[in-house]
N, C-alpha and C positions, 0 to 999 in steps of 0.2 A: 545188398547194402544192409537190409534189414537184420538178416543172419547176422553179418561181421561187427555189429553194432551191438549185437546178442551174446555174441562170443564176447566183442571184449570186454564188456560188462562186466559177464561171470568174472573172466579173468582179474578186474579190479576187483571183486568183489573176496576173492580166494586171496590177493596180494593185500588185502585191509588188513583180513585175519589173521596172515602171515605175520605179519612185521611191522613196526612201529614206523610210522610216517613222520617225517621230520620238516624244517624249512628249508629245503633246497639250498642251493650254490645262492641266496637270498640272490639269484642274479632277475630272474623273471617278477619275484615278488616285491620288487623294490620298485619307488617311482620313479622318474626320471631326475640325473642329479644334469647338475650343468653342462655345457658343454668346455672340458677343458681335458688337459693329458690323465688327469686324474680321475677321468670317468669310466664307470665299470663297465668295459663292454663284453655282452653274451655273445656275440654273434662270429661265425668265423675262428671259435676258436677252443680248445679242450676244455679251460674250464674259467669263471668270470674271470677277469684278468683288467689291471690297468692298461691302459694305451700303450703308455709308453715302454710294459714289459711284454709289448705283444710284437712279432714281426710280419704285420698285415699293414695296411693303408685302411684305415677306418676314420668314418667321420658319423657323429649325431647331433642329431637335430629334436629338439623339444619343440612340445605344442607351443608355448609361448609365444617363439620365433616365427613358426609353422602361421599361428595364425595373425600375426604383424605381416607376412608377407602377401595375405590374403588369398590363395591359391584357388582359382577357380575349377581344379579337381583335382584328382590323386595324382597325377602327373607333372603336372606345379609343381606340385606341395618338393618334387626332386631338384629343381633349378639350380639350386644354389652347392650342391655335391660335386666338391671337385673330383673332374675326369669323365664323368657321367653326361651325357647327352640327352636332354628327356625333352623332345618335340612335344610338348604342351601346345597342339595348333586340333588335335581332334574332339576335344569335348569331352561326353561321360566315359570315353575308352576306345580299344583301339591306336593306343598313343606307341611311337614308334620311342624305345629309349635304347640308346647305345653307351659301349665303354670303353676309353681308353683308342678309340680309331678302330676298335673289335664292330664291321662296318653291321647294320642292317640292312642290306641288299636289296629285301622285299619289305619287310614289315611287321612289327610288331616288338618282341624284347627277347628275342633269343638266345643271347647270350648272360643273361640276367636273371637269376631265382628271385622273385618278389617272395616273400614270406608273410606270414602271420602270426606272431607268436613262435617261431621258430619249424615252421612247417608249410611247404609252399603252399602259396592258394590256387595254383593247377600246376602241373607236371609239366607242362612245356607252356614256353613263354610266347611262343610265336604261331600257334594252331590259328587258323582261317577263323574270324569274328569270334575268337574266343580268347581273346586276351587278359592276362592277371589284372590289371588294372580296372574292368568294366566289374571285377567282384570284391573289390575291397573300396570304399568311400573313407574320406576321413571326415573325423569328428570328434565330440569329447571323449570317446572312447580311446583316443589316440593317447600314449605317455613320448613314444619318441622313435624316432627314426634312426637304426643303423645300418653305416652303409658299408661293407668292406669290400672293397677292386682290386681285383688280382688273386692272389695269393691264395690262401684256404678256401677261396670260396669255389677252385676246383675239386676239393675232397670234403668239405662240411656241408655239402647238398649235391642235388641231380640236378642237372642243367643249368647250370650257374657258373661256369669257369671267368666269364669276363667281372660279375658281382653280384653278392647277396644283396638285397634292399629289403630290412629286415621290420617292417612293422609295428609294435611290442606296445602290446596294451595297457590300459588302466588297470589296477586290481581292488584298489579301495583299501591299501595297506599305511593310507596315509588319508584320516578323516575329514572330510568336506565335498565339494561338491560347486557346481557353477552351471547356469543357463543362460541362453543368450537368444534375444532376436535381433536378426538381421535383415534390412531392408536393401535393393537394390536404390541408385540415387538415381543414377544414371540409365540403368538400366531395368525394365521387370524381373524380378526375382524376391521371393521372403522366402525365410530362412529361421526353424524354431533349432537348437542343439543346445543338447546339456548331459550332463551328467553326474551322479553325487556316488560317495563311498564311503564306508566305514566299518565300524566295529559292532558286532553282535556279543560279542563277548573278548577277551582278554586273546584266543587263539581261533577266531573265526571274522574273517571280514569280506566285504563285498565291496562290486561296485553295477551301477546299472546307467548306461547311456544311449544316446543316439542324437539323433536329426530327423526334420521331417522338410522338404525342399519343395518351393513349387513357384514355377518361371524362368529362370535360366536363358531368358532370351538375349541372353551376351551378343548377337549379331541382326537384331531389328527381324525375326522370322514373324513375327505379328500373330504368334501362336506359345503355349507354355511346350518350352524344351526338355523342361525339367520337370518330374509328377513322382514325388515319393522318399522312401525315409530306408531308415533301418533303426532295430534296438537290440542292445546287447548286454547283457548283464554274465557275471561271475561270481562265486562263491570260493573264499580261500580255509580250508581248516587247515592249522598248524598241529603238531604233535610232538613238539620238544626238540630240542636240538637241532637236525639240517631238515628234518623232515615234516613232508607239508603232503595237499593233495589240493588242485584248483578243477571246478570243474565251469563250464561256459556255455551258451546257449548264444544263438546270435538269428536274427531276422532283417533280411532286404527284401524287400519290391520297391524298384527305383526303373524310372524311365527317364533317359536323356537321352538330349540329339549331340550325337557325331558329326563330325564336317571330314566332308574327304575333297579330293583336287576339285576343284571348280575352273570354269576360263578366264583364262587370265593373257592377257599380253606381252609380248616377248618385243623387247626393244634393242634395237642394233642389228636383228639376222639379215645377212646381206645374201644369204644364201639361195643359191640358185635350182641347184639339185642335190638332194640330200641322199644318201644310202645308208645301208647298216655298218657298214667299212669307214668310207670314204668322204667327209665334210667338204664341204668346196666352200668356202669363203670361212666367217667367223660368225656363231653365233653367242649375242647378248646379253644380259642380266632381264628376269624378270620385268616389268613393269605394276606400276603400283595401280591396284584396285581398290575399292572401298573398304577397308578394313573390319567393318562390319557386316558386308556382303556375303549371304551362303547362298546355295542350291535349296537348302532347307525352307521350304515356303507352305503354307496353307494349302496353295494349290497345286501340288505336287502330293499331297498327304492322302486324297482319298483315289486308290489305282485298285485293279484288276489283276490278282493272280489265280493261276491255273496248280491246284492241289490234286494230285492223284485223278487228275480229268476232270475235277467240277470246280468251274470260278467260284474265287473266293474274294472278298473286297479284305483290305489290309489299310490300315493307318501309318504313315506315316510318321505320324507324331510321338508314335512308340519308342522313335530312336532305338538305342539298345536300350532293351527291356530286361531285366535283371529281375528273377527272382528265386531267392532262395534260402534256404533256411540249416543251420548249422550246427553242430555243436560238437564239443570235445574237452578235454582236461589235461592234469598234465599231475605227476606226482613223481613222488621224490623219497628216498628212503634210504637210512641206513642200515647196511645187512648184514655190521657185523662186521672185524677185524681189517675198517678203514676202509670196506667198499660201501659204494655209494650206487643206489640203482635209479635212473630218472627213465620216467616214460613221458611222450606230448603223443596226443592223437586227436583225430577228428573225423568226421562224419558230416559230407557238404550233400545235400541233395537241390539240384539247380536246374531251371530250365531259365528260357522267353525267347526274346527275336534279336536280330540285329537290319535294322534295318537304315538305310542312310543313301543319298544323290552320290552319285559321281559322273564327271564331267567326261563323258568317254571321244565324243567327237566334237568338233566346232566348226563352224562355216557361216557365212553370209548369204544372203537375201538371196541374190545374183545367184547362188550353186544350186537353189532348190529344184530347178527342173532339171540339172546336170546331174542330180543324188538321188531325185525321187521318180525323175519320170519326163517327159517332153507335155507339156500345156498340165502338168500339176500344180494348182495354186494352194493355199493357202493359210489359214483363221483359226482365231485365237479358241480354244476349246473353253477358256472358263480365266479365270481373274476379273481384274480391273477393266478391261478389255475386249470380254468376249464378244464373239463375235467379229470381229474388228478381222478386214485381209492385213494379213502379213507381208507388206514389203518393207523396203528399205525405208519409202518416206517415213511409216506410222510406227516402224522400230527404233527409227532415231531419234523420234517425236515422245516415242515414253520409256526409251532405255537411254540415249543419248549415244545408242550403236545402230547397226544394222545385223546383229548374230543372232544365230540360233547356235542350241546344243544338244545333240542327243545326249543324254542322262541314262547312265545305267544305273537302274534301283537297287542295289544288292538290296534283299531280302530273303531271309534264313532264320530258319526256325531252328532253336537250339532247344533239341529235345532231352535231353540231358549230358548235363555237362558234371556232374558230380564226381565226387571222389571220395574214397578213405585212404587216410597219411597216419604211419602209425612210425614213431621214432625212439627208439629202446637202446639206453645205455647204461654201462657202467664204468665206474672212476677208483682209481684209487689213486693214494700219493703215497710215495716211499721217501722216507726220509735216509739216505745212505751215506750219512758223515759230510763230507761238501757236498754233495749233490744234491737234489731234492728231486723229483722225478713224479710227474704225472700220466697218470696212462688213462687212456678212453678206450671201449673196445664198445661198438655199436653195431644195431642192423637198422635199417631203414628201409618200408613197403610202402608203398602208394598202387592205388589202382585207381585210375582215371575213366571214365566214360566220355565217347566222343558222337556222338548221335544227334547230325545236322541235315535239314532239308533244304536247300537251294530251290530261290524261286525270282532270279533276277529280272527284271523288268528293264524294256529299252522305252524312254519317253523321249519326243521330241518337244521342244520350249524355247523360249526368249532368254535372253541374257541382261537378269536385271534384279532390282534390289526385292522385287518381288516375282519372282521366277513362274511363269503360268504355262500350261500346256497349248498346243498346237496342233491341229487337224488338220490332215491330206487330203483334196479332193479326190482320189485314186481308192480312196478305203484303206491306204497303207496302214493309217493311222482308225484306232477306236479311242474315243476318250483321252486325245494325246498321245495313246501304247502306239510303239511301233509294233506292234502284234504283242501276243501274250510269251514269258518264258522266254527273252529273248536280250538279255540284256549282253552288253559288248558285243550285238550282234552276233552272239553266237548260238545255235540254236539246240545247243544240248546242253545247256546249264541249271537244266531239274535235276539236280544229283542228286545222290542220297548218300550219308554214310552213318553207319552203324559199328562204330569200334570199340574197345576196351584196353585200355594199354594198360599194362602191369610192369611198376620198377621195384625189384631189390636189389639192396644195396650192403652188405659189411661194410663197416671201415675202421680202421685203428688209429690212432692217435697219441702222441707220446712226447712230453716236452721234460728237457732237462735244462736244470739252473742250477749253475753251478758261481755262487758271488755275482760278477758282471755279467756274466756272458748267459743266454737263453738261445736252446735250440730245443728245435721242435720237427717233427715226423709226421709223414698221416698219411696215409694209403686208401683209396675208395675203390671196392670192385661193383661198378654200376651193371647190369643186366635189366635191359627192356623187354618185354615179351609186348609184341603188337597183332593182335587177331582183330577178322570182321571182315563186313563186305563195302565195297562202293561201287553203287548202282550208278549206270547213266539211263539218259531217256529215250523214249521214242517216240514219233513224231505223229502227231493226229489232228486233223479238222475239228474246232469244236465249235458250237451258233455260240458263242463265250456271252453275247446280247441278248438270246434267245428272240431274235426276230425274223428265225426260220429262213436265212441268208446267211451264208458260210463267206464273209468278204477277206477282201487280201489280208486283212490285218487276223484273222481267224481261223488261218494254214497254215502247216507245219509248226504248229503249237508241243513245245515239249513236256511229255507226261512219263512222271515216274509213280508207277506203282509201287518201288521197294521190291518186285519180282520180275528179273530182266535178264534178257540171256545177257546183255552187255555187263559185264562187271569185272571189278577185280577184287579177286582174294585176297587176301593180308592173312598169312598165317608163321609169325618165324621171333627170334628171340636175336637182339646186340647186345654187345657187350664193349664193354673199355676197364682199365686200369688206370684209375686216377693220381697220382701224387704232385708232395709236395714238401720240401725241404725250408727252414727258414731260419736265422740267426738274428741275435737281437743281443747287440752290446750296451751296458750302460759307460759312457763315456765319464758324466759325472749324475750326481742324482738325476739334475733335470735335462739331461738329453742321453739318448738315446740313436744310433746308428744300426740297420736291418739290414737282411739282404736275403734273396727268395728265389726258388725256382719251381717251376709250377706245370705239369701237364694234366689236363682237364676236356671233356671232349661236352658237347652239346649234340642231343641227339635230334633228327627231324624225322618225324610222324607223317600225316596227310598230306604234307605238300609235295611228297614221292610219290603216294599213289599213284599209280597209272605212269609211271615212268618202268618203261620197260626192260633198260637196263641197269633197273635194281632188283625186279622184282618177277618172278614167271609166273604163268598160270594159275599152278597151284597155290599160289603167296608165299613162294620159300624165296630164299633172297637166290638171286643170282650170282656166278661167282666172282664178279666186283660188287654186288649189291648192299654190301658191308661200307663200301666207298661213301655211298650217296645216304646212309643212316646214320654216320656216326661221324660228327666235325671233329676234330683235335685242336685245341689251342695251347699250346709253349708257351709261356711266358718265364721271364725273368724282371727282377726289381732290387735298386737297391735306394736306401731313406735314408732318412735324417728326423727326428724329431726332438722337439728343443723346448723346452717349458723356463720362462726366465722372470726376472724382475729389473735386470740390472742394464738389457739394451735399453729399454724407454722405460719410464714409469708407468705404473701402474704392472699389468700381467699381460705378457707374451706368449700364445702359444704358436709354436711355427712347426711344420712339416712338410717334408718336400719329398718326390718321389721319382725318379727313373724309373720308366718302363720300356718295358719291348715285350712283341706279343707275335709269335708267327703263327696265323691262322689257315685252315684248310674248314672250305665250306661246300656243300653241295645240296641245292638249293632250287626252285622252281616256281615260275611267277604264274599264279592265275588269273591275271589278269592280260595276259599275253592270247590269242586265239592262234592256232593252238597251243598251251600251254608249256614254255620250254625249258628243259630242264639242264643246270650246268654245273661245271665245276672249278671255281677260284679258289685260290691261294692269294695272301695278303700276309704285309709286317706291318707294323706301325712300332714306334717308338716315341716318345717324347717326355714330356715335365710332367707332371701335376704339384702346384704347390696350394697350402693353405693355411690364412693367418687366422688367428682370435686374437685380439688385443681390447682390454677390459682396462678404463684407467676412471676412476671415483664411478659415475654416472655414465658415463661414454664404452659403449661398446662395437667395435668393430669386427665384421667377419669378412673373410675376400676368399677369394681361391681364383687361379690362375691354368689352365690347363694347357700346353702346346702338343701337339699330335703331329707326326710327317708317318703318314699313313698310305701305302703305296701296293696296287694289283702288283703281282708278280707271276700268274700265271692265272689262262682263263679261256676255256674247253671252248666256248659258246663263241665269241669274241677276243680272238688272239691279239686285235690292235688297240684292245685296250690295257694292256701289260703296259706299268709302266705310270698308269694314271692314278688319278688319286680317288678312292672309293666313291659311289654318289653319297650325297648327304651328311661328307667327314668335312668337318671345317679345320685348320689348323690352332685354330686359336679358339678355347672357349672362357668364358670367366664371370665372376659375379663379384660383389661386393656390397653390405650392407651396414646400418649404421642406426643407431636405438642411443636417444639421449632423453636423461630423464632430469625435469627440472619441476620443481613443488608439483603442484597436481596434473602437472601434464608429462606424456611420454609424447617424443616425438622420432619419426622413423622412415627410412629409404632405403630403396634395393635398387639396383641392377643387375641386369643379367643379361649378356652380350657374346655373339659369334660375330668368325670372321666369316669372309663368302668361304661357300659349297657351292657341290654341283650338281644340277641336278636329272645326273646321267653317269652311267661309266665311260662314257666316250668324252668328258667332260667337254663338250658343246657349250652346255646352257647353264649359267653361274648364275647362281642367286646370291645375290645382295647381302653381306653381312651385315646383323642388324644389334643393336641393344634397345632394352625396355625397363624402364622405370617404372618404380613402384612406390608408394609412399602412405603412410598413416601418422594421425596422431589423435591421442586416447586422450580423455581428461575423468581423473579418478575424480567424480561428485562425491564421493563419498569413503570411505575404507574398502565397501564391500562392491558397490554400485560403479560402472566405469560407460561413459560413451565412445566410441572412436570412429572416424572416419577414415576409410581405407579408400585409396586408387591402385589399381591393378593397368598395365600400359596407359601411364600418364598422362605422355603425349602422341598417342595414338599412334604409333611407329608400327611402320608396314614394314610386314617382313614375310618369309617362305622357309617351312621345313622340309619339305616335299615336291620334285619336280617328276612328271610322269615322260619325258621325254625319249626316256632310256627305251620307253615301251611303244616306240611310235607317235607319239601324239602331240606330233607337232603340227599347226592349219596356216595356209596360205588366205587370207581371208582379205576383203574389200576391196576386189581386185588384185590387190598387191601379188607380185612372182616372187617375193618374199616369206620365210617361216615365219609368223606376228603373232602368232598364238598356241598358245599349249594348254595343258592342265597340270595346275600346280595347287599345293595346300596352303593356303596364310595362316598365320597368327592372327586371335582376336583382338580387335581393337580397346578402347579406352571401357573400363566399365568401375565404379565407384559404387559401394557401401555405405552403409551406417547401422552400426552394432550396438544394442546395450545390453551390457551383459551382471549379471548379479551373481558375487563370490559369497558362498556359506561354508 
């Protein structure tokens, strides 16, 4: 790291002396303009470009909006993007976002490049507890969000075929500045964010921001979720003409709590016997739990893990623990006879933990000697309660159930997760009589580190708004552990993995405009190289209490040294061929008709590991193992965009889109014991539409998305061909609403899905829901504003997440019925109040 950081240094430093630095395609150093057809977008495309002469589906969003919608973290802050599915139900990360019916199977943003500045913030979207979302926060640092689906965003980045979500910071190229405190109303949380920018001279500007966050208890855990900030600042010098040079520096250490499935109840299963085939009756929609209800509790936060053989105590309250520290630049120059040379790069170096409950089993009072043992009782190990025997009367008495749950602790040490992204292009435009003609020719490296310890913990507990641990008479249990190392009841999930991926990428790029009509070309040759080892463990007695007693709960404890004969190599390089064709007619000035065809592949990393028929001994791919590393996604699209004045008063901007998308995924849930690996095929098709309508003071946004998103083949489970992806809704949609009248602004959102399922065997449907949002600000002064924001309203329960697909479904309170699973909700009702001061 330190070396490439060395290197390209010098190399900036030879390129200063070289050549005269200019202001860029002013596309990066510009603030955010409005959201309308006539705003310049960088993203997804050769070079800045209006809207409506581009032939992509792109939408942005400014802080403004961003913070009228109140977003309680980076995955929010996506809601309102038509086509885009962003499960905002996990907290500081880990958020599962999907595009266009492109499904997420397991978890996380696979098919999705999140960016920063125009360069991803890690290389794959979907790695085990290593998600884009837990490294970037928003804040005044933010200018605006762009989002483009489909189209380019298989050749203008690595792993992005479904869409780019493009970031784009502050630069200070427009003078002033704002700070703001934020209190929780309703709930514990303050909140300091600001930031200011300006000029040092006539051709050198800045800007320096951040946030500092502490409380976050969006779900009543009776402990702070949330402990910590970020600050980032930039420096821009100009040099006459296009050319400029930015350089950045950036700092997080932030700790938030994640929510994963918790127990939840299942209403309507009339089912008798269940198989992995075969359903015998019909089972029903979720049931509603308390909305502010987690696993996440005080007393579940101080546990026992087993490190390289010696306990170690771990807090809970770390959630995902985020720290790291960044920096990069980005420069821009002219070289002479209408080329144009731009570089963006960066240097992340990041470690902490991930650590969060999940709901792995459920059962009642009744099964405890039938699961733990014949005359095994018992008591509460610590809460409100301890002490206290566990049966059914004194569980109904302070939970108003009779359940218990084992709780798998993931906990994992993310011992570096860094990267260098280095992105180097050049432009020119030929002017050739009618034509005009752009060409881009680029190369693109990132090298990624993946260096994680596994240390899942199995606890047994109550089911309740303050969730506490539970003790076996038998010694199964220590401190509530069902032994040490042993989460999902599996007893080798001390892993280790120690990886380095490496992407390069060429690509070319080439748009012709000739009057009406724009077309455009792009070619991407992606190459991964994935080397490293992954360790499993082995099984040892250890006194974990030191009371010189080895009891049940302190057997076959798994321990990884990092040095195991068990392991697997990874040593071998994929590849894909990206493009991408696209047209873009101007009908009359203000509309516009596109039309696109796109192949684009998303590559998968660790979650293949240890899958044997991709991978042999030595780590060279096997000869399918090309299959199971590299997805392909087809797409086709054809639009409409329409800028007017004259359907309604005031400003109209409308865009509608056809898609279709035929996917190929191979893919492997760790969360399955043992872990199993498969392979589907998927279409989806459907609409996405979305309005702005701007009339004096009144502005309105909506977007519309419909999806018929359907398995078509599938290695693992043949009888679910046919069905509709888990977790694809047919219908998603938003719509928002900002009216401004003398010193007050007043404002509302929605954002609503139909039912999903939440299984490929579509069994168990969850509830389509919608949730409201609402603020309104009153400017005291020019500079000085208050507002009060609501975030879910009316406290609307809902589910992003069902774990059924994975087995976990429980017959509980006697009932010969399935009445319980583990699923994820949505947080419930939580209310602000911000004042914020404009300089």
């Amino acid at each position: 790291m330190n070396k490439n950081l060395l290197r390209f240094g010098a190399s900036i430093a030879v390129l200063c002396s070289a050549a005269p630095f200019s202001s860029a395609f002013a596309q990066d150093a510009k603030e955010p303009a409005k959201e309308n057809s006539e705003t310049i977008i960088v993203t997804g495309v050769v070079r800045a470009a209006n809207k409506l002469d581009t032939s992509i589906s792109v939408s942005s969003l400014d802080m403004k909006s961003l913070q009228n919608s109140a977003p309680r973290g980076t995955t929010e802050a996506l809601k309102s993007i038509p086509g885009v599915r962003a499960e905002a139900s996990a907290g500081g990360g880990n958020s599962n976002i999907g595009v266009r019916g492109i499904p997420v199977s397991t978890g996380g943003q696979k098919w999705v490049q999140a960016q920063e500045d125009g360069l991803p913030i890690q290389l794959f979207g979907d790695s085990n507890f290593n998600a884009p979302d837990a490294y970037y926060k928003v804040d005044s640092n933010l200018a605006r969000i762009e989002a483009v689906r489909g189209g380019t965003a298989s050749t203008m980045t690595t792993n992005g075929p479904g869409a780019i979500i493009n970031f784009i910071s502050q630069t200070g190229k427009n003078d002033g500045g704002s700070i703001s405190f934020e209190k929780g109303v309703s709930y514990n949380n303050n909140r300091i964010d600001g930031g200011f920018g300006g000029h040092l001279s006539d051709d050198i500007y800045y800007f320096i921001g951040g946030h500092y966050e502490s409380g976050g208890d969006t779900r009543d855990m009776d402990y702070n979720g949330t402990e910590g900030g970020q600050i980032r600042a930039s420096l821009t010098k100009e040099f006459g003409g296009k050319n400029f040079m930015r350089v950045w520096v950036k700092g997080l250490d932030k700790k938030e709590a994640t929510f994963m499935p918790q127990a939840t109840w299942v209403d309507g299963c009339t089912v008798t016997s269940l198989s992995s085939t075969t359903p015998v009756g019909a089972c029903g929609k979720y049931g509603d739990p308390v909305t502010r209800q987690a696993n996440n509790s005080p007393y579940l936060n101080k546990f026992i893990t087993v490190i390289d053989g010696v306990p170690v105590q771990r807090d809970g309250a770390d959630g995902i623990h985020v720290k790291s520290l960044s920096f990069g630049g980005e420069f821009n120059a002219e070289a002479g006879n209408g080329w144009v040379v731009n570089d963006k790069f960066k240097v992340a170096k990041i470690s902490g933990d991930f650590i969060a409950p999940f709901t792995d089993v459920v059962l009642d009072a009744s099964q405890i000697a039938s699961r733990y043992g014949a005359g095994v009782t018992a008591t509460y190990f610590n809460g409100p309660h301890a002490g206290q025997a566990v049966n059914a009367t004194n569980l109904r008495a302070n939970n108003g159930n009779d359940l218990l749950q084992e709780i798998a602790m993931f906990d994992t040490e993310i011992k570096d997760a860094g990267n260098f992204a280095n992105d180097l292009k050049v432009s020119n435009s030929f002017d050739l009589g009618t034509y005009k003609v752009d060409l881009t020719m680029g190369y693109f490296h990132m090298s990624q580190n993946f260096v994680e310890a596994w240390h899942w913990q199995q606890m047994l507990a109550d089911v309740g708004d303050n969730t506490s641990l539970i003790n076996l008479s038998n010694g199964a249990t220590q401190g509530g552990q069902l032994g040490y190392n042993k989460g999902f009841n599996w007893g080798g999930n001390a892993r280790n993995y120690d990886f380095k991926h490496t992407a390069d990428a060429p690509y070319i790029a080439a748009t012709i405009k000739a009057d009406k009509l724009t077309i455009d070309a792009s070619v991407r040759r992606d190459s991964i190289k994935q080397q490293g080892v992954q360790t499993e463990a082995t099984t040892k007695n250890i006194d974990v209490n030191g009371d010189g007693i080895i009891s049940l709960a302190e057997t076959g404890i798994s321990v990884n040294s990092g040095i195991n004969a068990s392991t697997t190599n990874i040593n071998f390089k994929v590849d894909h061929t990206a493009y991408s064709l696209g047209l873009n007619y101007k009908i009359q000035p203000d509309m516009a008709v596109f039309g696109r065809y796109s192949n684009g592949a998303s590559f998968n990393s660790e979650r293949q590991y240890g899958n044997s028929a991709a991978t042999n001994p030595s780590g060279n791919l096997t000869a399918k193992g090309r299959e199971f590393f590299v997805d392909v996604v087809k797409q086709y699209e054809i639009g409409l965009k329409w800028q007017t004045t004259k359907l309604l008063p005031g400003k109209l901007n409308f865009a509608t889109t056809y898609f279709h998308a035929d996917t190929e995924e191979s893919q492997t849930n760790t969360t399955t014991i043992p872990p199993v690996p498969y392979n589907i095929t998927y279409t989806s098709k459907g609409l996405e539409t979305e309005i702005i309508w701007k009339y004096n003071d009144l502005t309105l946004n909506g977007s519309v998305t419909y999806t018929d998103a359907v398995i078509n083949s599938n290695t693992l489970t043949p009888t679910n061909v046919g069905h509709r992806p888990r977790r694809q809704a047919p219908w998603i949609y938003s719509l928002s609403a900002d009216y401004k009248f003398g010193k007050f602004d007043l404002g509302a959102n929605l954002n609503g899905t139909a039912d999903s399922y939440g299984d490929f065997q579509n069994w168990f449907k969850m509830d389509g829901f919608a949730t409201v949002g609402a603020y309104v600000t009153y400017h005291m002064s020019d500079k000085l504003t208050l507002s009060l924001n609501a975030n879910n309203l009316f406290d609307t329960v809902g589910f992003t997440e069902g774990e059924t697909d994975n087995g976990r479904y429980f017959k509980v309170d006697g009932s010969n019925n399935y009445n319980m699973t583990s699923a994820r909700p949505i947080a419930g009702r939580t209310i602000s109040a911000r004042l914020k001061y404009n300089f």
